[in-house]
MDAnalysis code that builds the backbone (N, CA, C; Angstrom):
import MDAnalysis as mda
import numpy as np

u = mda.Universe.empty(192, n_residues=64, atom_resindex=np.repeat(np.arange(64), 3), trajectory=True)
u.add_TopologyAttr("name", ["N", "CA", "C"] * 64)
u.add_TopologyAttr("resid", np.arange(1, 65))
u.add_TopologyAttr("resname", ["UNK", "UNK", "UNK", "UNK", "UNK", "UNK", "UNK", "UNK", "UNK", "UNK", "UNK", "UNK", "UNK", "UNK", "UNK", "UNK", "UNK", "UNK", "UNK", "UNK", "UNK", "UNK", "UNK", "UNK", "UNK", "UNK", "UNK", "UNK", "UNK", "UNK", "UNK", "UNK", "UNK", "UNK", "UNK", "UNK", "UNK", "UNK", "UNK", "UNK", "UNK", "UNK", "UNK", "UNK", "UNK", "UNK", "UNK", "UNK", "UNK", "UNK", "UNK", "UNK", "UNK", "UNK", "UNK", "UNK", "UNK", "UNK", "UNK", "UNK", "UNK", "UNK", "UNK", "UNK"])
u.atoms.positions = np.array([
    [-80.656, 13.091, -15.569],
    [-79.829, 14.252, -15.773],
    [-78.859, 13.956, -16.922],
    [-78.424, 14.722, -17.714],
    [-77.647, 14.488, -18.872],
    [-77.010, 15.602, -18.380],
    [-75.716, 15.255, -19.155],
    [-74.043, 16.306, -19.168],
    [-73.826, 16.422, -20.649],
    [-73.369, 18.007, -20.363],
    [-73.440, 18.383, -21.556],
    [-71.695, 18.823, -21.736],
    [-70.733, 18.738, -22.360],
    [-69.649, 19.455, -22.931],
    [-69.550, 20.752, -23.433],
    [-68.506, 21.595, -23.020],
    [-69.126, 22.934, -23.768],
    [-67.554, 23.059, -24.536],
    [-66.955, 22.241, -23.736],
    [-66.070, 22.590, -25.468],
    [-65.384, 21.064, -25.737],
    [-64.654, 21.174, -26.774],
    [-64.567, 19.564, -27.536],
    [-63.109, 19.899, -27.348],
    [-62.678, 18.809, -26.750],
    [-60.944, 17.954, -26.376],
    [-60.841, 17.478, -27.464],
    [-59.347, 17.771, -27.921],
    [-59.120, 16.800, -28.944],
    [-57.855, 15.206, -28.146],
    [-58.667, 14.637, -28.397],
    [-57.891, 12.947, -27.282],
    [-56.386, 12.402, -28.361],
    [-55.434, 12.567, -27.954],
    [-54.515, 11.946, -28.588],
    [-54.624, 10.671, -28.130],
    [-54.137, 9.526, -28.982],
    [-54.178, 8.160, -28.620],
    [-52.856, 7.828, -27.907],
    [-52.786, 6.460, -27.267],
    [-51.820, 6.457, -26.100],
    [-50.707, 5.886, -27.215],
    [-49.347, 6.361, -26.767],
    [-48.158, 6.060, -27.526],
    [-47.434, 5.073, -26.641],
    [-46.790, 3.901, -26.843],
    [-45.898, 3.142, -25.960],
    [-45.464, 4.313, -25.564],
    [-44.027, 3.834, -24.620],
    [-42.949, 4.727, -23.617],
    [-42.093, 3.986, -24.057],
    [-41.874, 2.991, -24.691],
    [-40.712, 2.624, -25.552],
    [-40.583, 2.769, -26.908],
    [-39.439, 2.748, -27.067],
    [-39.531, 2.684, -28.606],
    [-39.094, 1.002, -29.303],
    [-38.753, 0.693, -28.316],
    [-38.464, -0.751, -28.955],
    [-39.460, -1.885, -28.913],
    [-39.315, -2.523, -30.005],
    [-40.734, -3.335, -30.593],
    [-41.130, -3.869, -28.949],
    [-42.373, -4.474, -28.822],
    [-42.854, -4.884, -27.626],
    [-43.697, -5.764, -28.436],
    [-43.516, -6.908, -26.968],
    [-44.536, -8.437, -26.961],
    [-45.162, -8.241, -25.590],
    [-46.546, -9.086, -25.585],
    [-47.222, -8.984, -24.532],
    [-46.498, -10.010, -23.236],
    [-46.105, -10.808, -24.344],
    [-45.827, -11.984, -22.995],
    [-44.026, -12.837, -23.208],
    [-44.015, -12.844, -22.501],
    [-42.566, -13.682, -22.142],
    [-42.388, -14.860, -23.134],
    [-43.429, -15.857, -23.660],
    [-44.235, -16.520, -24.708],
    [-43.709, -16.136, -25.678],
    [-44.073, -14.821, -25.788],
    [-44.789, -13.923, -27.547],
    [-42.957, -13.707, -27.629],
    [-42.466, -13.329, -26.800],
    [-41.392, -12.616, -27.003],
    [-40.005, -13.873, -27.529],
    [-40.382, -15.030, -26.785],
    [-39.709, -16.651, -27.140],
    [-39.470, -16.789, -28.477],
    [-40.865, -16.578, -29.022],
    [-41.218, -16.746, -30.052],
    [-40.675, -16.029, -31.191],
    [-40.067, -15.277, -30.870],
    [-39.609, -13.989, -31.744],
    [-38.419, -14.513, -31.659],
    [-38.035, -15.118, -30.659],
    [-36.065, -14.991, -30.760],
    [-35.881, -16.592, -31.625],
    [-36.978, -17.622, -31.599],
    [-37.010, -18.596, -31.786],
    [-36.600, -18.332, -33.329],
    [-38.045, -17.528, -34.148],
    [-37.822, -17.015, -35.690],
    [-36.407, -16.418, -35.802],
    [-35.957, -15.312, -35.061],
    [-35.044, -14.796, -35.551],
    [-33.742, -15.096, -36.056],
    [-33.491, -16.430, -34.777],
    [-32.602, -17.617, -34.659],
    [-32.308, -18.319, -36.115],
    [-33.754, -18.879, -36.512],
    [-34.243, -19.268, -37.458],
    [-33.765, -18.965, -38.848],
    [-33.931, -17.580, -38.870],
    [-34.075, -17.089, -40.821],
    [-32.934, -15.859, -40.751],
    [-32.137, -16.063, -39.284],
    [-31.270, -15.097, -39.812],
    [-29.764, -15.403, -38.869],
    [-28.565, -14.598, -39.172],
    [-27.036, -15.260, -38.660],
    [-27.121, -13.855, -37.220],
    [-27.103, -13.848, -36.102],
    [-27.418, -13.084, -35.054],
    [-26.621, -13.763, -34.089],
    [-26.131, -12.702, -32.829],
    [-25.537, -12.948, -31.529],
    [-26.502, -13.281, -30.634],
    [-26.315, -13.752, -29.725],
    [-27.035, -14.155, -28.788],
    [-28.124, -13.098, -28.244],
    [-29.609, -13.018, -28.236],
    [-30.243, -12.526, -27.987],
    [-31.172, -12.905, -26.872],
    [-32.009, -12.452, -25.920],
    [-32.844, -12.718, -25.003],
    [-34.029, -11.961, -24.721],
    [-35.077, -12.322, -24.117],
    [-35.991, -11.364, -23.688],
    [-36.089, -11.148, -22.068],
    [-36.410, -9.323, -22.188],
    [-36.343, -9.238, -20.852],
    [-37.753, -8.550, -20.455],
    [-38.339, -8.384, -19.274],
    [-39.416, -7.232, -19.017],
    [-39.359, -5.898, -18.626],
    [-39.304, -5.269, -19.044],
    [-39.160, -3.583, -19.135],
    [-39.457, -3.243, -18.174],
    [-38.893, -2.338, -17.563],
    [-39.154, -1.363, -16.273],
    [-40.209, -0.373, -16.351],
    [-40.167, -0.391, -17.466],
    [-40.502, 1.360, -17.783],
    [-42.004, 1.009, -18.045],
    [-42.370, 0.403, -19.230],
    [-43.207, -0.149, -19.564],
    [-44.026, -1.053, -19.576],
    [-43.545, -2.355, -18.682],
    [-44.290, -3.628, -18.184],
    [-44.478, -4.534, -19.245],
    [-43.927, -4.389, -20.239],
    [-43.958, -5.225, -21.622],
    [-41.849, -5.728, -21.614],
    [-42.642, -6.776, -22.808],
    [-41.457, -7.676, -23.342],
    [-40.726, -7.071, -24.663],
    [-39.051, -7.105, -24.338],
    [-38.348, -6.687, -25.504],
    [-37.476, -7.830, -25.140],
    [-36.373, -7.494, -26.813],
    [-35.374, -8.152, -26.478],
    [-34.352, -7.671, -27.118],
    [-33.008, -8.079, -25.993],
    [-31.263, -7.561, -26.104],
    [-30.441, -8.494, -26.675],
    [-29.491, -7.734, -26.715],
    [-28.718, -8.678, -27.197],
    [-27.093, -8.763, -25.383],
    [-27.727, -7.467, -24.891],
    [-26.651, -7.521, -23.864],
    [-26.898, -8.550, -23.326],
    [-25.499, -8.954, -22.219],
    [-25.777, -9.817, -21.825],
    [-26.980, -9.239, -20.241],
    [-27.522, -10.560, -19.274],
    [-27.878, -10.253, -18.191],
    [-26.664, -9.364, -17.084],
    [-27.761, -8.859, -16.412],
    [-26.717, -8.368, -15.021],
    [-26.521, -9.030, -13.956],
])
């Protein structure tokens, strides 16, 4: 049996739910504060895991 479509969807592609850069892993995200540390004069920064999204960003607030 074959399926046929009778009319054509147009598929938008999936957009994060954040807008702030994202890392996959706790790792990836180290790694970022490690460089940033690195090549530039910055306040204390950290990575945290998003609620919203299940991905890695990072603040500069402090923890709660």
């Amino acid at each position: 049996m074959t399926c046929k479509y009778t009319k054509s969807k147009k598929i938008e592609p999936l957009k994060p739910s954040c807008k702030k850069p994202t890392y996959n892993s706790l790792e990836e995200a180290q790694e970022m504060v490690r460089y940033v540390y690195a090549t530039r004069v910055t306040r204390q920064i950290r990575p945290y895991k998003c609620p919203i999204c299940g991905l890695w960003h990072l603040t500069s607030s402090k923890s709660k």
